[in-house]
N, C-alpha and C positions, 0 to 999 in steps of 0.2 A: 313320575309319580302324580304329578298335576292330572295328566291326560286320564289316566283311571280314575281318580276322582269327576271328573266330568262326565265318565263314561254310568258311575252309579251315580248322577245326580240325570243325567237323562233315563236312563230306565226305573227310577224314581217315579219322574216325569209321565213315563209312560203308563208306568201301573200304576201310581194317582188317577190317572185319566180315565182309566178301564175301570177303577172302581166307582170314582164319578158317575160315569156314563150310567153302567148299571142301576145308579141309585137314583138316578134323574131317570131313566125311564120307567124303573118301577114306581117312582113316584107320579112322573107324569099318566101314566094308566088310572089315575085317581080323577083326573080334569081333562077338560078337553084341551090339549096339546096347542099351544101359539106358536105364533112363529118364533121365539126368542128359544124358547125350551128345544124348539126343531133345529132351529141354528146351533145351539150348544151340543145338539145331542150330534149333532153332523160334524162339528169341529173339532168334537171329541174323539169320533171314531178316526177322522183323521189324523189324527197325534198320536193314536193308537196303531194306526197303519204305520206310520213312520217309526217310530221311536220304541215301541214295544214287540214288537213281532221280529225275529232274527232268521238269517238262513236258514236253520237249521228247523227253525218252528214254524215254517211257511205251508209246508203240506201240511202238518196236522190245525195249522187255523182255520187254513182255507177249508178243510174236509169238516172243521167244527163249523163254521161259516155259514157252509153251504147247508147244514141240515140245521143248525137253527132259520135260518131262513126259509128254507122249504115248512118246516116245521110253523113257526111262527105263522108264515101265509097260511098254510089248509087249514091248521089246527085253530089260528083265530076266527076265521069263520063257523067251527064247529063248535067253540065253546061260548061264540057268541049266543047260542042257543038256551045256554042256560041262565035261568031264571035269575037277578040282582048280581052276581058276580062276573055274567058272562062278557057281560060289555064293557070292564073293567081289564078284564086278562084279555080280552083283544085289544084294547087300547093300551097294554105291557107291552104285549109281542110285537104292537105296531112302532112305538118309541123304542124297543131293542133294535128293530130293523133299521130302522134309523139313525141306531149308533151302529152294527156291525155291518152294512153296506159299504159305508164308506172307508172302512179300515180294512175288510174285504179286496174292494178297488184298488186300495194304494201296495198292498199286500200281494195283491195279482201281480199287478205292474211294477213291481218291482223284481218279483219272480219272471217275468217274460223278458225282463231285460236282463237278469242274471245271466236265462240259457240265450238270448242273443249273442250277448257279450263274451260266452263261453265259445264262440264258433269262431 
């Protein structure tokens, strides 16, 4: 009984952290980004990579992942184009990348060691 209870106080944990993250980087698209907000935003995706992502959700993060990041990359450049808001939504997509990177990574690697460990 114990043991489930830990098990919903970590994925608590986890989706606390995702929703964080989010808000801290759309906030940070408002300022230019220091280092403390890039540390938080990085520490966050990694507790997200760990603790919030399971088996079974691994392909479809990674496949969200990877097209927000593709996305974020081209698409901040193009909207940096626009006039007073544009430099603001690429300074969003550049603090999302900075939280979904690294929960990405740990996400990966923990998939490439599943099918390792499967052989």
């Amino acid at each position: 009984m114990a043991k489930s209870k830990g098990v919903n106080v970590v994925q608590k944990i986890g989706s606390w952290a995702f929703i964080v993250g989010v808000i801290i980087a759309i906030i940070a698209g408002f300022w230019p980004i220091g280092t403390v907000a890039t540390s938080v935003l990085i520490i966050l995706g990694l507790i997200v990579g760990f603790l919030n992502v399971t088996g079974t959700e691994t392909n479809s993060f990674l496949f969200s992942s990877l097209v927000l990041v593709v996305l974020a990359s081209m698409g901040g450049q193009l909207l940096e184009a626009i006039q007073f808001v544009g430099p603001m939504l690429k300074s969003i997509f550049s603090a999302m990348m900075l939280f979904i990177i690294p929960a990405a990574v740990i996400v990966s690697l923990k998939a490439i060691y599943a099918l390792a460990e499967e052989e």
